[in-house]
Every structure is written in C-alpha cells, then in structure tokens.
PyMOL CGO cylinders between C-alpha atoms (Angstrom):
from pymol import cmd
from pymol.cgo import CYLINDER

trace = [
    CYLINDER, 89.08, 88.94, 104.00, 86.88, 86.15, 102.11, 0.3, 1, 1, 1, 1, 1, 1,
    CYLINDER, 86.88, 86.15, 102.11, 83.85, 85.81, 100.53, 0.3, 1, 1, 1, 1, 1, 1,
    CYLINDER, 83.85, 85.81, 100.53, 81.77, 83.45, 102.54, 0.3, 1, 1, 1, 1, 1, 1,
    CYLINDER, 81.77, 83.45, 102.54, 79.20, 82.02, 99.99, 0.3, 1, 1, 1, 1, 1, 1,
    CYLINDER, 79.20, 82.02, 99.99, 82.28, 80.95, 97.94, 0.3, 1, 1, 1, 1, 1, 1,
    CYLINDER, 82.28, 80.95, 97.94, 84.70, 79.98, 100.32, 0.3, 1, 1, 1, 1, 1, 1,
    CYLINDER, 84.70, 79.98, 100.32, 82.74, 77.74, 101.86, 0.3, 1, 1, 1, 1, 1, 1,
    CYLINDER, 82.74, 77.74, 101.86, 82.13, 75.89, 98.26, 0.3, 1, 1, 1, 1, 1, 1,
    CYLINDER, 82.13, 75.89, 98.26, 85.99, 74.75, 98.76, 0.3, 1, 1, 1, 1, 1, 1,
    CYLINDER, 85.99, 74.75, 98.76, 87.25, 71.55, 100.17, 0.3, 1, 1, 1, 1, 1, 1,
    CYLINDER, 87.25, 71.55, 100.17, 89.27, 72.01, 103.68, 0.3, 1, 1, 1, 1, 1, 1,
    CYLINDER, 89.27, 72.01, 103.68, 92.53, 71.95, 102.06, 0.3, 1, 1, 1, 1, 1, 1,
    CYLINDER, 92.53, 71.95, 102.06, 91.19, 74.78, 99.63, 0.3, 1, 1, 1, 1, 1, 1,
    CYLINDER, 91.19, 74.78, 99.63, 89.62, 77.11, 102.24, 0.3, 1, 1, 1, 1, 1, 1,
    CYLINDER, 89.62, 77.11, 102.24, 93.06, 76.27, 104.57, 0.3, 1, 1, 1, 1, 1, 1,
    CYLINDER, 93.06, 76.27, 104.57, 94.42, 77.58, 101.34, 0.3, 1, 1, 1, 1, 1, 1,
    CYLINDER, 94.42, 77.58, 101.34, 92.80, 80.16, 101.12, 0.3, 1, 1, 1, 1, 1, 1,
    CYLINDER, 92.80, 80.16, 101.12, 92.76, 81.35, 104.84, 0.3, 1, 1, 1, 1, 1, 1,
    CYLINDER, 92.76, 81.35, 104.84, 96.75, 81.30, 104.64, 0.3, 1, 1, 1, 1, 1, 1,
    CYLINDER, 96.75, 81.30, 104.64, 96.84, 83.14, 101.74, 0.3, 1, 1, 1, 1, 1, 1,
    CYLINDER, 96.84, 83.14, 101.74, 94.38, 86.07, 103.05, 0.3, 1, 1, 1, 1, 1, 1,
    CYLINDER, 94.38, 86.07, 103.05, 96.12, 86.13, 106.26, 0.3, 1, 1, 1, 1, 1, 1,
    CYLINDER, 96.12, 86.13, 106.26, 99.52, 86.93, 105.06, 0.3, 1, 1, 1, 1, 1, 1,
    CYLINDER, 99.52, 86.93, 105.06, 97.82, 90.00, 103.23, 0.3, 1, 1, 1, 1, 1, 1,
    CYLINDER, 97.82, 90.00, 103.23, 96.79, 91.33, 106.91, 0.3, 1, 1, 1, 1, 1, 1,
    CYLINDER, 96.79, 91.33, 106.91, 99.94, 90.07, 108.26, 0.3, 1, 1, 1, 1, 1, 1,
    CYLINDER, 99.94, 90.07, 108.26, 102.31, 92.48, 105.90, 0.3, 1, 1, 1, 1, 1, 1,
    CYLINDER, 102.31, 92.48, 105.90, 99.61, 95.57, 105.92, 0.3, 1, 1, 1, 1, 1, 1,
    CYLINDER, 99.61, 95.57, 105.92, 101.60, 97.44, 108.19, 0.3, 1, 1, 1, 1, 1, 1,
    CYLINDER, 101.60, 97.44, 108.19, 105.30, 96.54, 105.61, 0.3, 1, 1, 1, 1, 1, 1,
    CYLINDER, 105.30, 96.54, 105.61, 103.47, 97.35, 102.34, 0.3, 1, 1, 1, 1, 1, 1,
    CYLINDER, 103.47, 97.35, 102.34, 103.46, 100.33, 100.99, 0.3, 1, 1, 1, 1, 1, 1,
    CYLINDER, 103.46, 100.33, 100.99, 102.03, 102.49, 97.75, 0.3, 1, 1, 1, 1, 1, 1,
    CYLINDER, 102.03, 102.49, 97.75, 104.96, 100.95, 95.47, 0.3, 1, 1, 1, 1, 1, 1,
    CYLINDER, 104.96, 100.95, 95.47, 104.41, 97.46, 96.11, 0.3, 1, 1, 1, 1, 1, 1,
    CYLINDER, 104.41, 97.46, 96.11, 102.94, 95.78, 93.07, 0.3, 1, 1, 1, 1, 1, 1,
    CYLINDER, 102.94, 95.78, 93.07, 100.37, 93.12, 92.65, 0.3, 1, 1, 1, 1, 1, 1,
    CYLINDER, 100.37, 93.12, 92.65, 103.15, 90.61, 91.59, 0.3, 1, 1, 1, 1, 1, 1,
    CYLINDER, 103.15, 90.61, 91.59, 105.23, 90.96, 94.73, 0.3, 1, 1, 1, 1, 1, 1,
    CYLINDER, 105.23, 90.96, 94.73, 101.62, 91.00, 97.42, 0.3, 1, 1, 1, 1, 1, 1,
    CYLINDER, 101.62, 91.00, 97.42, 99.95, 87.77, 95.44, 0.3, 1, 1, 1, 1, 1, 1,
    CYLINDER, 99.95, 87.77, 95.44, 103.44, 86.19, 94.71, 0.3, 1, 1, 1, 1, 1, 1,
    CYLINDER, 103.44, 86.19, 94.71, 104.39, 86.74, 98.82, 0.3, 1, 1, 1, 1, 1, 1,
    CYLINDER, 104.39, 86.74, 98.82, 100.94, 85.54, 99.77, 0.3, 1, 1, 1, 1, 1, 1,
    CYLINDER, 100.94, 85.54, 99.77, 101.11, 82.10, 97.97, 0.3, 1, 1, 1, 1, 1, 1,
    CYLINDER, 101.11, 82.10, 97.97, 103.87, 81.31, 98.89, 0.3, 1, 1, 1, 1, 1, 1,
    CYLINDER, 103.87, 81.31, 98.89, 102.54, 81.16, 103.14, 0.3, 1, 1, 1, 1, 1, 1,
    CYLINDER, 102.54, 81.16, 103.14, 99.43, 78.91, 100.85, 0.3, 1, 1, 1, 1, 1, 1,
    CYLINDER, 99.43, 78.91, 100.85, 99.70, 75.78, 102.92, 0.3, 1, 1, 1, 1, 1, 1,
    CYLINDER, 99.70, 75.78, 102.92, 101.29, 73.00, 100.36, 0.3, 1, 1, 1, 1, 1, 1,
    CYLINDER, 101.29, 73.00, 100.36, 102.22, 75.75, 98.08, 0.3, 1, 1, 1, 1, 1, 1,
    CYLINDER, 102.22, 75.75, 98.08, 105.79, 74.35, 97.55, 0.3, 1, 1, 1, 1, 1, 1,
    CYLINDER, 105.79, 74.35, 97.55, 104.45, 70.87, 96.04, 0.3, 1, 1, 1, 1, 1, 1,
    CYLINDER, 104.45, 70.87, 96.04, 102.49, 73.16, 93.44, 0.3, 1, 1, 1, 1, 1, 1,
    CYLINDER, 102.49, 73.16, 93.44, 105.47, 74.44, 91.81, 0.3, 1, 1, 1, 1, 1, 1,
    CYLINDER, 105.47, 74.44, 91.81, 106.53, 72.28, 89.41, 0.3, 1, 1, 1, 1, 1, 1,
    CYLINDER, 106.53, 72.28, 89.41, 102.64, 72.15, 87.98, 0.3, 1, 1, 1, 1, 1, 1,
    CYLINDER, 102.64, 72.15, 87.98, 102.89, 76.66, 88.10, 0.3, 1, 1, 1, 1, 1, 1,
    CYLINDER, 102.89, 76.66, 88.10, 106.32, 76.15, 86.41, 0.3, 1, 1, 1, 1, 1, 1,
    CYLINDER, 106.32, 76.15, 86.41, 105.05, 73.92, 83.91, 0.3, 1, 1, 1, 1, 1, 1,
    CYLINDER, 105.05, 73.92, 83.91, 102.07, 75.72, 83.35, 0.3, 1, 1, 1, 1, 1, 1,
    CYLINDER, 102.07, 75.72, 83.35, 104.20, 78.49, 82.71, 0.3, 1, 1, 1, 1, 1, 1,
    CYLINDER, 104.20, 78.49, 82.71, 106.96, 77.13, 80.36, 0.3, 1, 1, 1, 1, 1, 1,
    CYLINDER, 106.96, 77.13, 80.36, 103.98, 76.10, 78.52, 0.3, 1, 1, 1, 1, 1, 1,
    CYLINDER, 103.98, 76.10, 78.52, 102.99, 79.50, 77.75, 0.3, 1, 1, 1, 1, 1, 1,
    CYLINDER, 102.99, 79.50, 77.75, 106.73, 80.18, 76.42, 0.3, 1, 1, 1, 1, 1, 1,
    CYLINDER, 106.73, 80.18, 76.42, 106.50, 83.42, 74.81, 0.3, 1, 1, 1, 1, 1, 1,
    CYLINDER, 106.50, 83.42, 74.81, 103.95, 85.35, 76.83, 0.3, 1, 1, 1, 1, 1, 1,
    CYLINDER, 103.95, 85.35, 76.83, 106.65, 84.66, 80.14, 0.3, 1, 1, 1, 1, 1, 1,
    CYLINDER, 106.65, 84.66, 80.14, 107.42, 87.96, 81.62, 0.3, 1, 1, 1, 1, 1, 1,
    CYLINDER, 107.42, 87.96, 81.62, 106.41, 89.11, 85.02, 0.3, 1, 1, 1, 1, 1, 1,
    CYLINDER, 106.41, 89.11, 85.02, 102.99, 90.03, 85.44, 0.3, 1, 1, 1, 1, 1, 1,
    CYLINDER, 102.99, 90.03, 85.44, 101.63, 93.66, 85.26, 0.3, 1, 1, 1, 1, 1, 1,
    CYLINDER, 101.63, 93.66, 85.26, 99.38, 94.92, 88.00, 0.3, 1, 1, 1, 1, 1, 1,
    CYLINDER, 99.38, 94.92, 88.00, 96.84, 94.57, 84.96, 0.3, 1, 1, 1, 1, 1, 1,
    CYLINDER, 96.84, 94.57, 84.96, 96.80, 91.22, 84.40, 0.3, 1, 1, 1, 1, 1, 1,
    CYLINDER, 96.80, 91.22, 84.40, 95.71, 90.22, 88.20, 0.3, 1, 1, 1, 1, 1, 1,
    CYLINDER, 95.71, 90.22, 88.20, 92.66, 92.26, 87.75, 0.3, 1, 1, 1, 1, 1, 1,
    CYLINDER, 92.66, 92.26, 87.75, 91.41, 91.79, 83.39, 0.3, 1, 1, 1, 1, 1, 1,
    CYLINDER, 91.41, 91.79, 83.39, 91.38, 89.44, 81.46, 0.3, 1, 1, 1, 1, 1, 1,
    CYLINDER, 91.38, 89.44, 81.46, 89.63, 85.55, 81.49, 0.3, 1, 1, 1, 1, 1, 1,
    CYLINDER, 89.63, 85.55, 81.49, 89.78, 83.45, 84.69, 0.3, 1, 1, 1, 1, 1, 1,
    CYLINDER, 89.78, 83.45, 84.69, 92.95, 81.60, 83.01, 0.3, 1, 1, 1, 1, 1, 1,
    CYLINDER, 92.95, 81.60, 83.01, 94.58, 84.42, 82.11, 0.3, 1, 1, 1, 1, 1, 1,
    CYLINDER, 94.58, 84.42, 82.11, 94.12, 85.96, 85.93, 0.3, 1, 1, 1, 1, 1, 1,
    CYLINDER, 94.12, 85.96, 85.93, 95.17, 82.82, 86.88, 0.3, 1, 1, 1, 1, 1, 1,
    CYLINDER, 95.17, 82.82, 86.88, 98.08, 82.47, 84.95, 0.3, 1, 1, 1, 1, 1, 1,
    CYLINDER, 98.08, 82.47, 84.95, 99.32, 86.16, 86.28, 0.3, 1, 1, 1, 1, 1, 1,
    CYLINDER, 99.32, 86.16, 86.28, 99.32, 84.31, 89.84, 0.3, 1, 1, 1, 1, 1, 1,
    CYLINDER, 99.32, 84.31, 89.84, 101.21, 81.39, 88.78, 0.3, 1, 1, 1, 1, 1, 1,
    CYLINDER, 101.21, 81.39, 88.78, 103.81, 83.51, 87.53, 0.3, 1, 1, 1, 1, 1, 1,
    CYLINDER, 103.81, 83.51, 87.53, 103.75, 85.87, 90.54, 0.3, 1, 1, 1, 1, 1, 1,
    CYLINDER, 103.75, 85.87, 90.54, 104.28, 82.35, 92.69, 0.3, 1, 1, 1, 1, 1, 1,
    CYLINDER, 104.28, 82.35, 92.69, 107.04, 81.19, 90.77, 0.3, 1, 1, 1, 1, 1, 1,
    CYLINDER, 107.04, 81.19, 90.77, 108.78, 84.40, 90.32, 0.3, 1, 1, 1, 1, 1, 1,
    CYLINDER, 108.78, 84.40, 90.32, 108.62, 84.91, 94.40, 0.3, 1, 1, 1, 1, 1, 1,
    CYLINDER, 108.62, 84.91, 94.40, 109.45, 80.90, 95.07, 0.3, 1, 1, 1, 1, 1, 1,
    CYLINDER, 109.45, 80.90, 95.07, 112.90, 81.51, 92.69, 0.3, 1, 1, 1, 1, 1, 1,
    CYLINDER, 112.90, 81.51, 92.69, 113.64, 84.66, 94.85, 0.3, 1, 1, 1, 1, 1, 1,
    CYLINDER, 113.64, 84.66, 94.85, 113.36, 82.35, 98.31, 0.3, 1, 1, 1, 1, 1, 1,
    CYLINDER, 113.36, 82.35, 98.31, 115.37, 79.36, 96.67, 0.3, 1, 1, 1, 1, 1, 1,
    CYLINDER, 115.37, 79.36, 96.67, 117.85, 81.67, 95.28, 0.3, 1, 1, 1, 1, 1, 1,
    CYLINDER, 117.85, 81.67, 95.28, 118.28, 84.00, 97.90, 0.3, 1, 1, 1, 1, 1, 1,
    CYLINDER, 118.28, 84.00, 97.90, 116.52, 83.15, 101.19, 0.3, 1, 1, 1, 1, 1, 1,
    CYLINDER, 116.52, 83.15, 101.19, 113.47, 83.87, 102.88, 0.3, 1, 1, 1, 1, 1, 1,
    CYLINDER, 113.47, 83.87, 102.88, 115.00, 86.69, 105.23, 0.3, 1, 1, 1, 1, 1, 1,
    CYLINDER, 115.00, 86.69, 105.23, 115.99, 88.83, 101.71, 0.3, 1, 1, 1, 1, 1, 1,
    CYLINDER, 115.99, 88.83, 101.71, 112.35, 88.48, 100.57, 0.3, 1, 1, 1, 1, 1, 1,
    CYLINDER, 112.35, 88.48, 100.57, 111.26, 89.79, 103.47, 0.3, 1, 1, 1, 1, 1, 1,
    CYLINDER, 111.26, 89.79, 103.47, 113.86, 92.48, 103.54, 0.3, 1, 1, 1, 1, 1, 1,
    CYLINDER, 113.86, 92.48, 103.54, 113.16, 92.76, 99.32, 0.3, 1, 1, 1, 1, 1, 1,
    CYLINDER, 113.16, 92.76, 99.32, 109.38, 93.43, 100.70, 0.3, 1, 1, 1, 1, 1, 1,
    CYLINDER, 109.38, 93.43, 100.70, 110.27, 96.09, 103.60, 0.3, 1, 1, 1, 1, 1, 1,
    CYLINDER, 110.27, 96.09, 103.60, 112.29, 98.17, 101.65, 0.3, 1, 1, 1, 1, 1, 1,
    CYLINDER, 112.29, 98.17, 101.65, 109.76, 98.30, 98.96, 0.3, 1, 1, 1, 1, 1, 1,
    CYLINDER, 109.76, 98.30, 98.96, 107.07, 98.83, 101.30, 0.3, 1, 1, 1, 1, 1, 1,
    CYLINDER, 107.07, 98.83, 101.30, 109.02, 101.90, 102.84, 0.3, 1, 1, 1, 1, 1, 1,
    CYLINDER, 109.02, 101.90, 102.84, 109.15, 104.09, 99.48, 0.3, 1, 1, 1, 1, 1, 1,
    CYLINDER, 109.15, 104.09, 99.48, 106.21, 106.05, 100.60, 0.3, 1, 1, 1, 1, 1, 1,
    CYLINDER, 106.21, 106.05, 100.60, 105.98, 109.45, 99.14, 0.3, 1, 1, 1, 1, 1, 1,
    CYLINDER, 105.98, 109.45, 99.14, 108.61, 109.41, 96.42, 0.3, 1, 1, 1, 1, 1, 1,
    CYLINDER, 108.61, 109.41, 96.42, 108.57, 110.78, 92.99, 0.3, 1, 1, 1, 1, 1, 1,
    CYLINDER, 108.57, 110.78, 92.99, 108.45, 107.60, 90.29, 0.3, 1, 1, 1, 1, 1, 1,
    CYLINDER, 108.45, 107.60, 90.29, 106.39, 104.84, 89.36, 0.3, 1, 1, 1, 1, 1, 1,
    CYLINDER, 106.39, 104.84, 89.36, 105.79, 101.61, 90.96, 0.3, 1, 1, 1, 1, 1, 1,
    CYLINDER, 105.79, 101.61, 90.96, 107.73, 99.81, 88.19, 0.3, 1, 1, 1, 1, 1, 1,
    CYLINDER, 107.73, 99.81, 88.19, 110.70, 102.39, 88.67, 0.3, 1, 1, 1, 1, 1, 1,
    CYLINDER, 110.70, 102.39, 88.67, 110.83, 101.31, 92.97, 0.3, 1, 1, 1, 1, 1, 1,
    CYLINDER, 110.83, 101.31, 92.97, 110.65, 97.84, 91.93, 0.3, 1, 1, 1, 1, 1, 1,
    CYLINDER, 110.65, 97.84, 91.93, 113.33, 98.25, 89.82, 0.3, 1, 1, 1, 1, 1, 1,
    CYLINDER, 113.33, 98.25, 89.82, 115.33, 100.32, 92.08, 0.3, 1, 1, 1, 1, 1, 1,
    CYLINDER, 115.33, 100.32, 92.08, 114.59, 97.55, 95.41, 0.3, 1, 1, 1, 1, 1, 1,
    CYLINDER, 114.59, 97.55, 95.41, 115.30, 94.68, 93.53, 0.3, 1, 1, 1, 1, 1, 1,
    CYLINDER, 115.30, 94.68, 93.53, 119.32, 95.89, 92.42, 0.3, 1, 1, 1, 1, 1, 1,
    CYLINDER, 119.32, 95.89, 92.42, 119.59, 97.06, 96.20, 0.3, 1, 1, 1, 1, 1, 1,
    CYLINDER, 119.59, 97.06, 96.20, 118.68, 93.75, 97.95, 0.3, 1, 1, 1, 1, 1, 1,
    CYLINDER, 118.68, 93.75, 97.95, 119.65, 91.20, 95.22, 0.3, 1, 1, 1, 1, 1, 1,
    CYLINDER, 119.65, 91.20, 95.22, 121.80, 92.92, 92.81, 0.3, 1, 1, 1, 1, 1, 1,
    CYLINDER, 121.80, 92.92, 92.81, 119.76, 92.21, 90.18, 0.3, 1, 1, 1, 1, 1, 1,
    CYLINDER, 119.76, 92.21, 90.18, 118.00, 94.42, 87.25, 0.3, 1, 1, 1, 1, 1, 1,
    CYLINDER, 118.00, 94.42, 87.25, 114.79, 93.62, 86.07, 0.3, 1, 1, 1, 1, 1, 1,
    CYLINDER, 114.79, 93.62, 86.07, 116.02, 92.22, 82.94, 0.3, 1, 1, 1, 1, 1, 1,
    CYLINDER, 116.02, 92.22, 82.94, 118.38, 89.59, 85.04, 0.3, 1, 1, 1, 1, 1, 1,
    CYLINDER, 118.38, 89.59, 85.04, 115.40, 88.53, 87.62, 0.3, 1, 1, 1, 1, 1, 1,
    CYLINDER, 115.40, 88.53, 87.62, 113.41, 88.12, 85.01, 0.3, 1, 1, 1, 1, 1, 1,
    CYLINDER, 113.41, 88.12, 85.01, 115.82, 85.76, 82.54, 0.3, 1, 1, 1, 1, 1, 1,
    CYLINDER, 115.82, 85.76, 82.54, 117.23, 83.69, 85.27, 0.3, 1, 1, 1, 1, 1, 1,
    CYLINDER, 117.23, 83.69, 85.27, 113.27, 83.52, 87.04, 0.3, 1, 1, 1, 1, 1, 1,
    CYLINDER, 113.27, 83.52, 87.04, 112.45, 82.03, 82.96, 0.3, 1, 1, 1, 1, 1, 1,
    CYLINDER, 112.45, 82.03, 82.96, 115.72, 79.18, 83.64, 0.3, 1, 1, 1, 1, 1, 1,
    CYLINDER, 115.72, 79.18, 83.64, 114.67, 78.42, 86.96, 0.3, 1, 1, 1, 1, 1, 1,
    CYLINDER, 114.67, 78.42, 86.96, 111.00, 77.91, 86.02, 0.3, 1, 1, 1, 1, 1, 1,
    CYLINDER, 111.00, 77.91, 86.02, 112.08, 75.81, 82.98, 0.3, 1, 1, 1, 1, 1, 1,
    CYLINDER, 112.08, 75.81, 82.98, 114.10, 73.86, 85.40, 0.3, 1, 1, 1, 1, 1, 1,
    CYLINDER, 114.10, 73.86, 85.40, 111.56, 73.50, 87.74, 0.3, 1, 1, 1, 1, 1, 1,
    CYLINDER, 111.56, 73.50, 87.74, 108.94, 71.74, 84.92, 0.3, 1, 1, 1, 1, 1, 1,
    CYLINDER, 108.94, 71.74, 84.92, 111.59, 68.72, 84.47, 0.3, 1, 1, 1, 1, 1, 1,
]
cmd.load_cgo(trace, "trace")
C-alpha cells in the first residue's frame, strides 16, 4: 500500500497522512466497484487523511485560484500531467467530497459510495453511473454538484 523508500522521507504527521489515506483504499475494496471514478476513491480517501479538515480552506483557495480550469477532475488528470497539475486533480477531488459531507452528511457519502460501487456489470460509462448515483442519493445532476461544489469552495477560501 506504500512505497517504503519514499514514505519514510515524510515527517510523522505526513506518513500518519499517508497511512490513513492508504488504509481507507483497503477499507472500501470490498464497496467499490468498476464505476467508481478516481475523483470519488482519492476525494473519499482524503478526507479519513488525519487533519484533512484544517487543509480545506488552503485546497479551496488553491482552487478558486485556478478559476476557470474548476470542474471536477477526470480520471485523467490523477494519472498525466505535472506534479501540480496531479496535485491539483486531488485538491479538487477533496473539496468536491468535503462539500458533499458538509452538505449532506457523512452517512449519504457513504451510501453515495455503495450504490456506486454496486453498478457492477451494467451497460454505460463510468461518467453515465456517476451521473445516474449522484441524482439518486442527493438529487443532484452533475451540472448542480458541480456549480454549488464551485460556491462552496469560493466560500470556503474567505
């Protein structure tokens, strides 16, 4: 679950960090599922990152910063691209899953996560089952996460 030469290069907090973060990935194994994108796993894991919650208004800043380029991240973008811009993708998958606890709870996250882990072998793409999970747990379409997730991450950088 971690790479030893580096993870040992990080202070306690970091690899305590770290070790969270990894854990909740073999934690939800058994809930996830083929539709599950990189934005919901990396955005879920961060948010069991010890001290995560004090980070957001520096991810939300960082963020609003970027102004035009804020969307939800693509699977793409946690794998290409320049350390920052990898980086960036996980500070919006963070702030996009921390404004779906605040807004709705923790227990619809997790029940957000289930049912989208549970569309196994079903015709459509990953983006379509996202789309599809997220109006039947929070009555929301992509469009609408992803305008009032842009207000609450604006909010959030005050």
């Amino acid at each position: 679950i971690i790479n030893p030469s580096t993870f040992l290069g990080f202070t306690a907090a970091g690899q305590r960090s770290i070790f969270g973060h990894e854990l909740l990935h073999i934690a939800t194994r058994g809930d996830s599922g083929p539709h599950v994108n990189l934005m919901v796993e990396e955005g879920l894991a961060q948010l069991a990152e010890p001290g995560g919650a004090p980070e957001l208004a520096r991810v939300s800043r960082a963020a609003v910063t970027r102004g035009s380029s804020l969307h939800l991240p693509e699977d793409l973008e946690f794998v290409s691209g320049s350390g920052d811009e990898i980086g960036f993708a996980y500070n919006r998958a963070f702030s996009a899953l921390t404004f779906l606890r605040v807004r709705f709870g923790v227990d619809k996250v997790v029940e957000f996560y289930k049912q989208l882990g549970s569309r196994r072998i079903e015709p459509g793409t990953n983006r379509y089952h996202f789309d599809q999970t997220l109006k039947a747990v929070f009555g929301l379409t992509v469009e609408d996460f992803e305008r009032e997730w842009v207000k609450f991450a604006a909010s959030s950088s005050a």
